[in-house]
N, C-alpha and C positions, 0 to 999 in steps of 0.2 A: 448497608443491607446485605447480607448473607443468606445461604441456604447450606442445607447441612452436606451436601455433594463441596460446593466450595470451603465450609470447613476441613471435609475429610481432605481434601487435595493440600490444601493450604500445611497440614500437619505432617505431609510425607517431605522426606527431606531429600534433596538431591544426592544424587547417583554421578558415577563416574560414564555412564550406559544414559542416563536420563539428568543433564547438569542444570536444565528450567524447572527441575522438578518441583510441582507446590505454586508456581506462579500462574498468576492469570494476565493474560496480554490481549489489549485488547488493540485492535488494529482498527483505523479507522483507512478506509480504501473503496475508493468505489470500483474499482476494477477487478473483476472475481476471478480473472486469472491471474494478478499478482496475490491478491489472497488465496486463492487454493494452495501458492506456492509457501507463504508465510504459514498458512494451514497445518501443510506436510510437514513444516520445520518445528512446530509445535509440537506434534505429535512423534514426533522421533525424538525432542529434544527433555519430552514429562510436560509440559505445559499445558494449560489450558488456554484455547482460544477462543477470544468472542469478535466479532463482526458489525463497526459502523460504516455505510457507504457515506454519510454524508455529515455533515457539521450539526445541524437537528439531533440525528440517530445520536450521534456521539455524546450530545449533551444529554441525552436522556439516558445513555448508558449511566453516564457518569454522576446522573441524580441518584441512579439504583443501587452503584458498588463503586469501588476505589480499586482498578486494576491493578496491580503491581509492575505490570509495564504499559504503556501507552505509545504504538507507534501509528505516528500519523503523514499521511500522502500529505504533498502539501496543496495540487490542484484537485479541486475537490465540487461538486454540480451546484453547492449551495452557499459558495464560500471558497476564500484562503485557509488552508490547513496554518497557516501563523498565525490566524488571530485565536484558532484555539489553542497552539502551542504558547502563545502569550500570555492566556485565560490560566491554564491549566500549572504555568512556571510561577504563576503569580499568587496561585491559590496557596492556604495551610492548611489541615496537611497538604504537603505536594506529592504527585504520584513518584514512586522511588526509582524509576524509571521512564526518561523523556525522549523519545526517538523520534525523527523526523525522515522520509523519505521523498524521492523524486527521480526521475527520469533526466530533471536540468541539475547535471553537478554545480555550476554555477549557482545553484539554492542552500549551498550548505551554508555560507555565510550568514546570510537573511536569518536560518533557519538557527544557528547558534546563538545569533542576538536576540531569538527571541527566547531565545531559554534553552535549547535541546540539548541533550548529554551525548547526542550522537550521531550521527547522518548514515542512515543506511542507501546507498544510491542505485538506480534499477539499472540491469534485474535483479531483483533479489534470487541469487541461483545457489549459494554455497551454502553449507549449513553450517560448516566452521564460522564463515562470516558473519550470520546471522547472530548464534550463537554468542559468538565472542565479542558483538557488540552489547549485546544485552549483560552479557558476564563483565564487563568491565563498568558498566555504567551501574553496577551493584550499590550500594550506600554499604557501607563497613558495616560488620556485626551480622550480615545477613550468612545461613549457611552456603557455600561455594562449595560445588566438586568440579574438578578441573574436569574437561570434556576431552574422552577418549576417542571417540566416533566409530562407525565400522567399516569403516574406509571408504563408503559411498557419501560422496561431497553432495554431489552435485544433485538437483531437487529441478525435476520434471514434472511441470504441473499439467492436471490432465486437462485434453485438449478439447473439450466441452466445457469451459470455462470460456477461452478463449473464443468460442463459438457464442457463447451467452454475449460477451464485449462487443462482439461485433455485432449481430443481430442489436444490439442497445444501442450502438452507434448508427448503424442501419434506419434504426426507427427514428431517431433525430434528426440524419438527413433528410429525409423523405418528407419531410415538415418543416424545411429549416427558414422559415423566417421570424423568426427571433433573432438579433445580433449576437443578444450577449450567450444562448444556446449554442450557434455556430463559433464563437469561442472555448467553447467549453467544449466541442466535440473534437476542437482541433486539436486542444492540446491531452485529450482522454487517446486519442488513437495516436498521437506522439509518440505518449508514455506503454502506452501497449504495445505498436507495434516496436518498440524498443525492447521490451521484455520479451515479444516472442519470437525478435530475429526478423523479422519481416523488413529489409531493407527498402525494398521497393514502396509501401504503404509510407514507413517511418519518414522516406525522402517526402513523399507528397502531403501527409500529414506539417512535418516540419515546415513547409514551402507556404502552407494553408494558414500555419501560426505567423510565418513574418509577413503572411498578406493580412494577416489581418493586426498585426500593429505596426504595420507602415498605415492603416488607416486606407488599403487596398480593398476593395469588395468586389472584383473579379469574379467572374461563375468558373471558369474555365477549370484553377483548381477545385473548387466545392464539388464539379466534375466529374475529375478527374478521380479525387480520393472518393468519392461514392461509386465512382464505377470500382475500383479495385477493392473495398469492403463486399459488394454485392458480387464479384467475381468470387471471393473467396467464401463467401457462405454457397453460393453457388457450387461450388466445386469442392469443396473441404479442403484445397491445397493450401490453409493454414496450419491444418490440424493432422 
């Protein structure tokens, strides 16, 4: 299923200024400050981007179109991002491009077995790298223009995004008795506060993920990271 906006884009061909040019990527991320960042990389790079936060979103996407690229988180609110990347390696047609990301480098493994062309690891901050994962995992025949760039690498995402993560997180703690919720928020502010440099958060999120598979359920850290989330919407010294 097509629209004539993604025919016209699909027909431009890449640029040495624009090397995704024509492609549509569709990022499946629930975190909208690593997405605004993939976003910006889009858009400097000719692409076009679309947006699933979650495993549901994803497969609806993918009833409607056939992206030309597919990169996917792999902890994700409603699901493993592997068992779509299994879904998706396994299908014909396959999408011409299979990318997997994460904040645990230790996922790249998992994440090749189950089909991916590629492992992007967070943060996602360079646009070379980006770039050049996507350009290598090409299928032959397709048009390639080697990426020249304008010598701005580096991909600054804006910091209302990362305000949006937290408040999202925020709202979770504040309710947290669901188990498997409080898992899921551990390892979402893990991965965020890894993309946004946040040491302090990143330690106590981290500490929050091996309490809770040691099978630990401690309040002290659940605490601890809700007070430094609400410290920092409180004060915007994230952003």
């Amino acid at each position: 299923m097509t629209d004539d906006l993604s025919d016209f884009i699909s027909a431009r061909e890449p640029t040495t200024g624009r090397p995704l040019q024509g492609l549509t990527v569709l990022v499946v991320e629930d975190s909208r400050f690593a997405c605004e960042a993939m976003r910006l990389m889009c858009l400097r790079s000719g692409a076009r981007i679309r947006r699933a936060d979650c495993l549901a979103s994803a497969h609806r996407h993918l009833r409607a179109y056939r992206p030309t690229v597919l990169i996917v988180d792999l902890g994700l609110p409603d699901g493993s991002g592997l068992d779509l990347i299994r879904s998706v390696a396994g299908h014909a047609p396959r999408v011409p491009v299979l990318l997997a990301t994460s904040g645990d480098a230790s996922s790249e493994e998992a994440a090749r077995a189950a089909g991916v062309d590629g492992f992007l690891p967070k943060p996602i901050e360079s646009l070379s790298v980006f770039q050049g994962a996507i350009l290598d995992a090409l299928p032959p025949g397709r048009p390639v223009a080697a990426a020249t760039g304008d010598g701005i690498d580096l991909i600054t995402p804006d910091p209302l995004a990362l305000r949006d993560d937290l408040a999202h997180a925020a709202g979770m703690l504040n309710g947290r008795t669901d188990e498997q919720t409080l898992d899921y928020v551990a390892q979402f502010l893990s991965g965020l506060a890894l993309s946004a440099h946040d040491a302090p958060l990143q330690a106590a999120a981290e500490a929050l993920v091996r309490d809770r598979h040691a099978g630990r359920s401690g309040i002290a850290p659940v605490n601890r990271i809700t007070g430094l989330v609400r410290d920092r919407l409180a004060t915007g010294s994230a952003f």
